[in-house]
Gaussian input, Z-matrix of N, CA and C with variables (Angstrom, degrees):
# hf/3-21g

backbone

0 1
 N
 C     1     B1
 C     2     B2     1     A1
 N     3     B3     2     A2     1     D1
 C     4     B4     3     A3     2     D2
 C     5     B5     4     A4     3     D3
 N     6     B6     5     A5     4     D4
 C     7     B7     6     A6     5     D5
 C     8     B8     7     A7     6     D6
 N     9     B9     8     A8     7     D7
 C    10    B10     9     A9     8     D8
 C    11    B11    10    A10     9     D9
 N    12    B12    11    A11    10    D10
 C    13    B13    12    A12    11    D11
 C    14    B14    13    A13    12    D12
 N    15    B15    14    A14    13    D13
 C    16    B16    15    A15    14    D14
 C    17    B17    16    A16    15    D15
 N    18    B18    17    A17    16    D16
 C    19    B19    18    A18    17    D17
 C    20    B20    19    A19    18    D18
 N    21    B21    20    A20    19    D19
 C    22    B22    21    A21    20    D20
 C    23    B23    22    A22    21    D21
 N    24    B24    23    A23    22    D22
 C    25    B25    24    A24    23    D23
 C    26    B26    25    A25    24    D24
 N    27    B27    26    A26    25    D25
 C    28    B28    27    A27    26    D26
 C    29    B29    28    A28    27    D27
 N    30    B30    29    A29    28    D28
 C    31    B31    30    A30    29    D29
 C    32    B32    31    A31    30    D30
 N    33    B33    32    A32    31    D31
 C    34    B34    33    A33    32    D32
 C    35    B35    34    A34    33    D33
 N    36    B36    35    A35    34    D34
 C    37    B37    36    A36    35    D35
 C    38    B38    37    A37    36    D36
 N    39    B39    38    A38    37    D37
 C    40    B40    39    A39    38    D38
 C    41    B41    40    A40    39    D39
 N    42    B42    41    A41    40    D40
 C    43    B43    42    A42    41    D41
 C    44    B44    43    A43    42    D42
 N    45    B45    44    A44    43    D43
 C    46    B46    45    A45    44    D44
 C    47    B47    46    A46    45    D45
 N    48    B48    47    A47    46    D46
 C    49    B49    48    A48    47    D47
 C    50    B50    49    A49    48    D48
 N    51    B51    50    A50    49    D49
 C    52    B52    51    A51    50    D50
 C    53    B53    52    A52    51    D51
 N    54    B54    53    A53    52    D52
 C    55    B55    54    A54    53    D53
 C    56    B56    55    A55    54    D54
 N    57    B57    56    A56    55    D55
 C    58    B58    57    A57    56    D56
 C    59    B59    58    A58    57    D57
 N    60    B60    59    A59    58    D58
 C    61    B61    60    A60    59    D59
 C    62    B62    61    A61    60    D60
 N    63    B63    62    A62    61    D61
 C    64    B64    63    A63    62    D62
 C    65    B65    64    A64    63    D63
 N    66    B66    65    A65    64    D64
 C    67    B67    66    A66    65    D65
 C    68    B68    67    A67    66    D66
 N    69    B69    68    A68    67    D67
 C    70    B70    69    A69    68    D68
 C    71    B71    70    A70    69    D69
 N    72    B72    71    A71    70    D70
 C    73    B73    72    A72    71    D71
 C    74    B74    73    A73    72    D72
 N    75    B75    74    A74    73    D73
 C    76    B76    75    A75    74    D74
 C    77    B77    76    A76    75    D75
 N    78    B78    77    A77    76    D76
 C    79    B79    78    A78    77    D77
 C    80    B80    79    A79    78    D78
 N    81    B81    80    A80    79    D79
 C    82    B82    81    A81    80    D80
 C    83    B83    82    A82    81    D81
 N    84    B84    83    A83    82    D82
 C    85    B85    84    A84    83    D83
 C    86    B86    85    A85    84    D84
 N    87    B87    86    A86    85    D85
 C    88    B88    87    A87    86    D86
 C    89    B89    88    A88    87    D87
 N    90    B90    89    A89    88    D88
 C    91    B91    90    A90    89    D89
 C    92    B92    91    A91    90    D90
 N    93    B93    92    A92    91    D91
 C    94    B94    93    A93    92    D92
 C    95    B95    94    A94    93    D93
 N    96    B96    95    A95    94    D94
 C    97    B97    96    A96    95    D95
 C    98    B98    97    A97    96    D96
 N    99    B99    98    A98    97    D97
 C   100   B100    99    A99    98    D98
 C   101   B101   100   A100    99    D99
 N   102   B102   101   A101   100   D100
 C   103   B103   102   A102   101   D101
 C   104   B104   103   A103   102   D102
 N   105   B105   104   A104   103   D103
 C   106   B106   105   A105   104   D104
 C   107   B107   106   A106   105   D105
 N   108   B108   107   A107   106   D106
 C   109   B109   108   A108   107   D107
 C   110   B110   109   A109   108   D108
 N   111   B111   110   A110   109   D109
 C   112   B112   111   A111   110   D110
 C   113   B113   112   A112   111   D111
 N   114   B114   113   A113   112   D112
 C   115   B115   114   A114   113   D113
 C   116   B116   115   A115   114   D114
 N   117   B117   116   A116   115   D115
 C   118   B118   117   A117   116   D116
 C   119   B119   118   A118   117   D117
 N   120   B120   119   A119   118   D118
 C   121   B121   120   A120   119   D119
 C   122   B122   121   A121   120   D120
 N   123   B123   122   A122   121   D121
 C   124   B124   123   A123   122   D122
 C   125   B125   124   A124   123   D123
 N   126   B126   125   A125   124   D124
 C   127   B127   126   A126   125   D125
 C   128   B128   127   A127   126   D126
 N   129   B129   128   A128   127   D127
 C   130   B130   129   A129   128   D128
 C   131   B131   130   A130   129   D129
 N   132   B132   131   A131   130   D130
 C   133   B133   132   A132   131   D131
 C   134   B134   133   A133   132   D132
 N   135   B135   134   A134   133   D133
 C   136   B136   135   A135   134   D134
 C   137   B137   136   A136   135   D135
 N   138   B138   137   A137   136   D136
 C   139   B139   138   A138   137   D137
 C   140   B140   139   A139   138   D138
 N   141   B141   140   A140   139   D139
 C   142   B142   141   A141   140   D140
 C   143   B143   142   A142   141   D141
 N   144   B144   143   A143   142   D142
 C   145   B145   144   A144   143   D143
 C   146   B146   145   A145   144   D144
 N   147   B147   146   A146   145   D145
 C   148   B148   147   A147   146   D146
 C   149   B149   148   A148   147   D147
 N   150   B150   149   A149   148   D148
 C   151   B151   150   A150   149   D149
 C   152   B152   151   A151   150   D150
 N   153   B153   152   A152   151   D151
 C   154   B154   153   A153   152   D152
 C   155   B155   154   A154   153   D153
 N   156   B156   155   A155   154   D154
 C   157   B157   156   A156   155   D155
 C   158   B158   157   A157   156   D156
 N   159   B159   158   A158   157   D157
 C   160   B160   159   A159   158   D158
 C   161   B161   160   A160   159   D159
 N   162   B162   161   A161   160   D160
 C   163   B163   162   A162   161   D161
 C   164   B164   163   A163   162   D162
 N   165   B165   164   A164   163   D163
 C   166   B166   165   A165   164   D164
 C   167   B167   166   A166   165   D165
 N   168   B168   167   A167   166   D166
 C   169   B169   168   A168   167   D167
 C   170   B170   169   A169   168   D168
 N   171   B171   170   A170   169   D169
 C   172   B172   171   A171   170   D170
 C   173   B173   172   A172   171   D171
 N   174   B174   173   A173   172   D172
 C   175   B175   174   A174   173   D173
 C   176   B176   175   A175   174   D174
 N   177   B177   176   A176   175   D175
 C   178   B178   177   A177   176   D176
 C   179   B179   178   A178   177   D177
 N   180   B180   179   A179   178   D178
 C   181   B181   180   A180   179   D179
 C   182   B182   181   A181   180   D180
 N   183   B183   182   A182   181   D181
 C   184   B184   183   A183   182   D182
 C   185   B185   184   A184   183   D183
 N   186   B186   185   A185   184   D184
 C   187   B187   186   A186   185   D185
 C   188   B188   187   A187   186   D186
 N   189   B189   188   A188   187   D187
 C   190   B190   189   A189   188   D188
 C   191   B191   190   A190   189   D189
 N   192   B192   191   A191   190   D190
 C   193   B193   192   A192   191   D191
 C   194   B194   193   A193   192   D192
 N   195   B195   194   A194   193   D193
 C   196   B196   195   A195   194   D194
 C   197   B197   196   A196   195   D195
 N   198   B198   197   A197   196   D196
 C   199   B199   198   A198   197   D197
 C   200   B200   199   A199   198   D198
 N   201   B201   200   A200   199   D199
 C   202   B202   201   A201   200   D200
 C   203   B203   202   A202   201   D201
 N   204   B204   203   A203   202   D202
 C   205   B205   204   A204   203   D203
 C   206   B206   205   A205   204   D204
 N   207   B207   206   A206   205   D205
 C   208   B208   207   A207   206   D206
 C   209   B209   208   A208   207   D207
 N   210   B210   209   A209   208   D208
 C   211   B211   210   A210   209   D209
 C   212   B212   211   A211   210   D210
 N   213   B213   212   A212   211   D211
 C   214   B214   213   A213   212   D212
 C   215   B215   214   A214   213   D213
 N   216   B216   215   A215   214   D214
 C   217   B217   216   A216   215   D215
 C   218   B218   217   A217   216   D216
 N   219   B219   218   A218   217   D217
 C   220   B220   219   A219   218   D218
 C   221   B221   220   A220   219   D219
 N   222   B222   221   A221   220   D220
 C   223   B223   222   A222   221   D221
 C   224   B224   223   A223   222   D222
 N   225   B225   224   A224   223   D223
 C   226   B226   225   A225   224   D224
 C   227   B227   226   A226   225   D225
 N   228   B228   227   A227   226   D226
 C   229   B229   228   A228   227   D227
 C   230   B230   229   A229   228   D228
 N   231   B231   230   A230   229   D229
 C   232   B232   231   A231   230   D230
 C   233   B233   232   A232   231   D231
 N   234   B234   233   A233   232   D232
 C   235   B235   234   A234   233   D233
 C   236   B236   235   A235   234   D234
 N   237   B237   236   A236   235   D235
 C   238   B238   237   A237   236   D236
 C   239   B239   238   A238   237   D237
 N   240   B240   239   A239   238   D238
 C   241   B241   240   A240   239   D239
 C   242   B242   241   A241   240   D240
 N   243   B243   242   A242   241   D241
 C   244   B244   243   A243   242   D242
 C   245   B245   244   A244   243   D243
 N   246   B246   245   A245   244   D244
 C   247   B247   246   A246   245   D245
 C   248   B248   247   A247   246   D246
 N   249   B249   248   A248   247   D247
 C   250   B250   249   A249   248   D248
 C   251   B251   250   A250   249   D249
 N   252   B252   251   A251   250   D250
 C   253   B253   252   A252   251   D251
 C   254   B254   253   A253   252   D252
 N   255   B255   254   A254   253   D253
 C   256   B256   255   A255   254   D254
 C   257   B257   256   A256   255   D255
 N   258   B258   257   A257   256   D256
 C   259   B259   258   A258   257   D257
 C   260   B260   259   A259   258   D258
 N   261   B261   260   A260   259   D259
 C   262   B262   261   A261   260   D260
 C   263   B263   262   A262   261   D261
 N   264   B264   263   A263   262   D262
 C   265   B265   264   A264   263   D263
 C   266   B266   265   A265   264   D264
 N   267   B267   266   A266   265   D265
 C   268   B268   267   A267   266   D266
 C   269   B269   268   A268   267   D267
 N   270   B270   269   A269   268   D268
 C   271   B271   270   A270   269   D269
 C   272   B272   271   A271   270   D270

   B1=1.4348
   B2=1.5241
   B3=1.6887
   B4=1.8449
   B5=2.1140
   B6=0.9968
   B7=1.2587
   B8=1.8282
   B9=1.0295
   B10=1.8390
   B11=1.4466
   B12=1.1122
   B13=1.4164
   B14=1.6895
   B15=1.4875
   B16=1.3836
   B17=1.2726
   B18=1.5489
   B19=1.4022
   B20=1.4325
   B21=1.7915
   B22=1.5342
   B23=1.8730
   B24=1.3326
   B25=1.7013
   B26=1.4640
   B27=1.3861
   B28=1.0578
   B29=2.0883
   B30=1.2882
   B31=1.1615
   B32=1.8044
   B33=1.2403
   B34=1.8180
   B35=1.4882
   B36=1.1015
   B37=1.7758
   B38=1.5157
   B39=1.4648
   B40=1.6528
   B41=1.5010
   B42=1.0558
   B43=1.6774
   B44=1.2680
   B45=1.6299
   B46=1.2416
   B47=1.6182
   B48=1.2630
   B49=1.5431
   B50=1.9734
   B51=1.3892
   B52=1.4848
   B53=2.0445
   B54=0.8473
   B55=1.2182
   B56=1.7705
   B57=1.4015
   B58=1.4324
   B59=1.6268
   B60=1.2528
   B61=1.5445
   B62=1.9626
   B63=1.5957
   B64=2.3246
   B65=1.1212
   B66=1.4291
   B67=1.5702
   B68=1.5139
   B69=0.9321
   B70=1.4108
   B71=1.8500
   B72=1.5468
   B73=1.3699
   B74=1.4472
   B75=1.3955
   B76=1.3506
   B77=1.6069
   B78=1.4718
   B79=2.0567
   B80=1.4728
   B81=0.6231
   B82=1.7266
   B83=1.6542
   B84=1.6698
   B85=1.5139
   B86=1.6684
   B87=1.3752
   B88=1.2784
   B89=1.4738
   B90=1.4648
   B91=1.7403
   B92=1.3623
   B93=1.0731
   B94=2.1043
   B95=1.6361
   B96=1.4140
   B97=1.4384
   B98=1.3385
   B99=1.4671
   B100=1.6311
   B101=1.5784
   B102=1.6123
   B103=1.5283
   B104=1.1770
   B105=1.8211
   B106=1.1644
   B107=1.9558
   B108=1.7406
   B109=1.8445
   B110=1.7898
   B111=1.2258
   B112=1.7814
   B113=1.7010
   B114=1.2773
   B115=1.5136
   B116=1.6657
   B117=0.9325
   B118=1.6209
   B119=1.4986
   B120=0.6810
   B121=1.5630
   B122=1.3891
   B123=1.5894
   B124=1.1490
   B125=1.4919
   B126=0.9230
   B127=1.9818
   B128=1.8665
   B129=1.3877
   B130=1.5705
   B131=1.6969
   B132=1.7122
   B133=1.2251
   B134=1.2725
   B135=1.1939
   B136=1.4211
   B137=1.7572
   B138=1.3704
   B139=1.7317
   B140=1.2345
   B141=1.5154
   B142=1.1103
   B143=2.2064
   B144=0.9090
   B145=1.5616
   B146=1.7996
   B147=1.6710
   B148=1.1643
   B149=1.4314
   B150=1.3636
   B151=1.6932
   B152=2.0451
   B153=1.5289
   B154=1.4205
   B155=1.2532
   B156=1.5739
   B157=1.3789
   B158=1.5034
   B159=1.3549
   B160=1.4517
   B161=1.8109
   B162=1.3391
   B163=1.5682
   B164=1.2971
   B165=1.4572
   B166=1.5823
   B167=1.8981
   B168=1.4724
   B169=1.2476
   B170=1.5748
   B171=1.5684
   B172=1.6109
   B173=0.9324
   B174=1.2957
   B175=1.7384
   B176=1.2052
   B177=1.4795
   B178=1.5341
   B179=1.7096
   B180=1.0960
   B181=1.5704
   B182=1.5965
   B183=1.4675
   B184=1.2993
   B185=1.3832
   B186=1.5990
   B187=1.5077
   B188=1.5328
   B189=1.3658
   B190=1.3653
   B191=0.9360
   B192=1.3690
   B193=1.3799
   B194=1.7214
   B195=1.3501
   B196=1.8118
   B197=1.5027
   B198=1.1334
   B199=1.8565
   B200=1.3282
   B201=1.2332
   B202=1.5728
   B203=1.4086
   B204=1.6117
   B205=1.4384
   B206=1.5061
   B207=1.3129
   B208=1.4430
   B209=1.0640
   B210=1.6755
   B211=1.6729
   B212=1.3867
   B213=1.5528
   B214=1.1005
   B215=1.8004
   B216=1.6134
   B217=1.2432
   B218=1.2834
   B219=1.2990
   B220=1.5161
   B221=1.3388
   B222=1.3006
   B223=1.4692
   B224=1.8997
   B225=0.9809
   B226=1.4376
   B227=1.6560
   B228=1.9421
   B229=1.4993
   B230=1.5071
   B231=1.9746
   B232=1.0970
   B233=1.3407
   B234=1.5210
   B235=2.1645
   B236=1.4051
   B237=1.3119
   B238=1.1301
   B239=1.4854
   B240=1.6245
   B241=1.5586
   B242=1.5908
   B243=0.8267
   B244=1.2076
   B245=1.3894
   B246=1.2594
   B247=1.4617
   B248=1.5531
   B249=1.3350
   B250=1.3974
   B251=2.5044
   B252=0.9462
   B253=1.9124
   B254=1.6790
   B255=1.3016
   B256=1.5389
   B257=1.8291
   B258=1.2829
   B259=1.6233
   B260=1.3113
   B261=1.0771
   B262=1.4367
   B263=1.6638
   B264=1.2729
   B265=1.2740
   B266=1.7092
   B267=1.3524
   B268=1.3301
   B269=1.3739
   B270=1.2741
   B271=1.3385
   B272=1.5893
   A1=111.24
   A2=102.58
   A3=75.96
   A4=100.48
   A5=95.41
   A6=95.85
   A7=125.76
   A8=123.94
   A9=106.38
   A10=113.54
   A11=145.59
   A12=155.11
   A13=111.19
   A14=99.83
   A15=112.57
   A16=108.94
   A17=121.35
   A18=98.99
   A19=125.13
   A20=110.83
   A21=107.37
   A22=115.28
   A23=92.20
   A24=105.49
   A25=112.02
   A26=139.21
   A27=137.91
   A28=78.88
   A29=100.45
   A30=91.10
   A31=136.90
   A32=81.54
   A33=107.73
   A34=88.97
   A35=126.04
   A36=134.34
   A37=107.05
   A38=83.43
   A39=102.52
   A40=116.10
   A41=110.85
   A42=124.99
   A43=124.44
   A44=102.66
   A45=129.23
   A46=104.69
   A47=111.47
   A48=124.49
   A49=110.16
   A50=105.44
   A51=102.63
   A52=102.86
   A53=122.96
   A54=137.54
   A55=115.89
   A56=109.09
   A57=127.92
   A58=90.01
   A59=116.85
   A60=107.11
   A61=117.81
   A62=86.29
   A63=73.07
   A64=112.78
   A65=111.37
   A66=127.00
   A67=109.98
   A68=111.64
   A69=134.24
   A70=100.56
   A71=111.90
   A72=129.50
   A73=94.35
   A74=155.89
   A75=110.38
   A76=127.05
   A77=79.87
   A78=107.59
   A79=93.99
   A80=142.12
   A81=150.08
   A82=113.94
   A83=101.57
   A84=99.22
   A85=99.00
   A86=124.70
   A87=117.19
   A88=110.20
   A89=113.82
   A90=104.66
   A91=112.41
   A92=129.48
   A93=127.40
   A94=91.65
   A95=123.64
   A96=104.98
   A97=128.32
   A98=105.34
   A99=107.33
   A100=105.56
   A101=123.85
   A102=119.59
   A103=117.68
   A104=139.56
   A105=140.58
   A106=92.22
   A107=72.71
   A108=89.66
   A109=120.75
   A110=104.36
   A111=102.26
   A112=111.87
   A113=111.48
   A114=101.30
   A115=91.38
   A116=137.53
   A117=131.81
   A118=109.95
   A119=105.17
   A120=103.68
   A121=120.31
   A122=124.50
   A123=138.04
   A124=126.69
   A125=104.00
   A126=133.98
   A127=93.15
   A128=99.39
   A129=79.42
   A130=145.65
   A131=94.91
   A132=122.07
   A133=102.85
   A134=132.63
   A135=139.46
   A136=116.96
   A137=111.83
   A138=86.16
   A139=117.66
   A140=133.92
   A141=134.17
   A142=87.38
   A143=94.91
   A144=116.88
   A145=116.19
   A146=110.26
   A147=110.87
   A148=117.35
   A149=112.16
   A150=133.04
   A151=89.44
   A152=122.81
   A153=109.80
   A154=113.77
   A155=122.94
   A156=134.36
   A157=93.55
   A158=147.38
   A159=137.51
   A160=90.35
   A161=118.32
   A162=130.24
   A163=103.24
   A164=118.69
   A165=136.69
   A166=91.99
   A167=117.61
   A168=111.71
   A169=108.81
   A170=99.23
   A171=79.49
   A172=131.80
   A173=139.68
   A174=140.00
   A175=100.14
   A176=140.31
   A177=126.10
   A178=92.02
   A179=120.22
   A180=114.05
   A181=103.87
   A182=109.25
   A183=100.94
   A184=115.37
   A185=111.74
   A186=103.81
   A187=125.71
   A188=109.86
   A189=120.17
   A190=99.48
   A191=146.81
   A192=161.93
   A193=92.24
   A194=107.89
   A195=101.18
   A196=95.69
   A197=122.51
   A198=122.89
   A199=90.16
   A200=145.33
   A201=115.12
   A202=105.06
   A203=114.87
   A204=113.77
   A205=129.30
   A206=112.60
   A207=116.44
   A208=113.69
   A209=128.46
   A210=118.67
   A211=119.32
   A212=113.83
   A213=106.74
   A214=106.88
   A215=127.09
   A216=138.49
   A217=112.68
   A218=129.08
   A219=118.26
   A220=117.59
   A221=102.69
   A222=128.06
   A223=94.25
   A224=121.19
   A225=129.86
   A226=89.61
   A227=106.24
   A228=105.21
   A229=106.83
   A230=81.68
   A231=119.12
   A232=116.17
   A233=103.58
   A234=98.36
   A235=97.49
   A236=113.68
   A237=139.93
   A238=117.23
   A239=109.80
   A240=98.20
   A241=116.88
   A242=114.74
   A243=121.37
   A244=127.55
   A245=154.01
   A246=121.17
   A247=107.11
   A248=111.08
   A249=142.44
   A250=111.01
   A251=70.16
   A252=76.34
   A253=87.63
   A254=113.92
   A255=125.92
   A256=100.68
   A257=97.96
   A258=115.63
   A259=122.64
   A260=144.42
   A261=122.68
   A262=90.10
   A263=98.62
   A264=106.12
   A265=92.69
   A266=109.52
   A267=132.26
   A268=128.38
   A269=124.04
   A270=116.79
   A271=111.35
   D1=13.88
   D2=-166.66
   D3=-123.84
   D4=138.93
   D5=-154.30
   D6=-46.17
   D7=-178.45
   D8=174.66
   D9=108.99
   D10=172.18
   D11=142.70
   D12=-89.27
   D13=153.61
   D14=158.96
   D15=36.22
   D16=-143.10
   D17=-157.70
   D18=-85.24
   D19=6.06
   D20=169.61
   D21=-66.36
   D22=-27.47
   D23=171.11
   D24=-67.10
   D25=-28.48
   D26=-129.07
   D27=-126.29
   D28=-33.64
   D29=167.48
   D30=-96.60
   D31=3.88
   D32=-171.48
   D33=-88.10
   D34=-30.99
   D35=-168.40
   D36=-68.65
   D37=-65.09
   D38=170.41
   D39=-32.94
   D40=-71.98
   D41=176.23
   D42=-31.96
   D43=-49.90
   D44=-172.60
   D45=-76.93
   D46=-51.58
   D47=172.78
   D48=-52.66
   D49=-39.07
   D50=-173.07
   D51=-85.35
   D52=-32.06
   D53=164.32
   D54=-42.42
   D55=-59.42
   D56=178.26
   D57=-67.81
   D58=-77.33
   D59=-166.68
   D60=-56.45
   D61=-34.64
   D62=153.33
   D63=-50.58
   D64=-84.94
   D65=-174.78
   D66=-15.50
   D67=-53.58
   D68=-165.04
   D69=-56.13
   D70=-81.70
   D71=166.31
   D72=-54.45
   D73=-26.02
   D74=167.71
   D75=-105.67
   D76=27.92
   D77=174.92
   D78=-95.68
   D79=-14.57
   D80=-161.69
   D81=-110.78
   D82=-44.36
   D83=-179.17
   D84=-85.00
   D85=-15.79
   D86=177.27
   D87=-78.61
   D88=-68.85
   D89=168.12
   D90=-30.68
   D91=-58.83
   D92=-170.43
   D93=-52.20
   D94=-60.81
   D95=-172.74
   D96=-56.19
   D97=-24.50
   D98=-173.80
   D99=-77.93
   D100=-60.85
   D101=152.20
   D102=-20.03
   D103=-60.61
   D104=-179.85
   D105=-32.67
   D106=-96.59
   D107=-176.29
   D108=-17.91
   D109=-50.51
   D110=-178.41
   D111=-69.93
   D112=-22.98
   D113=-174.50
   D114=-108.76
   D115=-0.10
   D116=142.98
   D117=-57.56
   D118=-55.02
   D119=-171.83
   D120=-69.79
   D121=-39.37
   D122=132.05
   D123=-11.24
   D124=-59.62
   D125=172.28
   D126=-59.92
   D127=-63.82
   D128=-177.65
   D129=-78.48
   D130=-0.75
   D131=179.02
   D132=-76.78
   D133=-79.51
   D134=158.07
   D135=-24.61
   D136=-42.07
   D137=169.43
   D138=-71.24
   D139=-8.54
   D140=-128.98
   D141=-122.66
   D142=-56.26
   D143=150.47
   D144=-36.51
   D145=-53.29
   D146=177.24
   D147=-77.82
   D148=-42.30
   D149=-164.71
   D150=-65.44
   D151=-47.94
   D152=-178.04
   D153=-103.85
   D154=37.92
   D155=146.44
   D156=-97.06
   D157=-44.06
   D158=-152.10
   D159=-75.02
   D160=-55.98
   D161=-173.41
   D162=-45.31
   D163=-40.21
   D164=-165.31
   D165=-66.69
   D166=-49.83
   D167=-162.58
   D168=-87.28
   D169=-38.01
   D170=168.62
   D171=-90.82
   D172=18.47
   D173=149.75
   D174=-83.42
   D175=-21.40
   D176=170.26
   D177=-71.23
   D178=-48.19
   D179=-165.31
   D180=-47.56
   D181=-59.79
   D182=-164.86
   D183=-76.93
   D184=-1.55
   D185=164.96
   D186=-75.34
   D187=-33.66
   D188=161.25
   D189=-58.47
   D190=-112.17
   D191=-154.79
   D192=-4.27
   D193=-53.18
   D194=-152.86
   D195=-82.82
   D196=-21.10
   D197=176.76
   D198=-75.43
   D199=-55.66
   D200=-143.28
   D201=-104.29
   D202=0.41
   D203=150.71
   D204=-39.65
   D205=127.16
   D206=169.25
   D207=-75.79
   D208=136.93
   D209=165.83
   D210=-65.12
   D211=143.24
   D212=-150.37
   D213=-99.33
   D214=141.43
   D215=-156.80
   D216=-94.24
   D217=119.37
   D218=169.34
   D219=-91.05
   D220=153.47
   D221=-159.57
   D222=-69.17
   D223=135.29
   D224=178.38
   D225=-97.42
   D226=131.61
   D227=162.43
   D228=-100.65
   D229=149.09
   D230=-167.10
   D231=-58.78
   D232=138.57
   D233=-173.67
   D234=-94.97
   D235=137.40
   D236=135.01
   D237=-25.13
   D238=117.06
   D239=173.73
   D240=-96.04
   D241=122.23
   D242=167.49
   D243=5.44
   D244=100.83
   D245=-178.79
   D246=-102.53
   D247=144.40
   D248=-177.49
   D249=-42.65
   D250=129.15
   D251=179.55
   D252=-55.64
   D253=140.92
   D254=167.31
   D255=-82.85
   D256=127.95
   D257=-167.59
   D258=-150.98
   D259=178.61
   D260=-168.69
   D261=-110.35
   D262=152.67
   D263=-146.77
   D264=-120.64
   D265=139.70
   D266=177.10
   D267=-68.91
   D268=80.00
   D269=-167.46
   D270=-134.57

């Protein structure tokens, strides 16, 4: 298809042939980058998604935690019993 005789044709092909097969490979390295890029971004949606579901659970955690806490009781000190008047003793 490519215009010329003999070997200007044969080299017009060529041209045309190395051209298509660029085109081609740099149809390929462009699609891979655009895939890259969309599932990058993807990747960062989802951590971002995950990272304020984790925040989500632990501020519920520590909201529970502090409701179902009991208030906490101090220890009452211990009384001293009395000791007895020294007396002569009944036995």
């Amino acid at each position: 298809m490519a215009p010329g005789r003999g070997p200007v044709k044969i080299a017009a092909a060529l041209t045309i042939a190395a051209a298509g097969f660029g085109g081609g490979f740099a149809y390929k390295k462009f699609r891979k980058y655009l895939d890259e890029k969309k599932r990058r971004k993807e990747r960062e949606e989802s951590k971002q998604a995950s990272a304020s579901k984790e925040e989500k659970a632990k501020s519920s955690v520590r909201k529970r935690s502090a409701i179902q806490k009991r208030p906490r009781v101090r220890k009452k000190p211990a009384t001293k019993s009395k000791q007895q008047p020294a007396g002569p003793e009944l036995s």
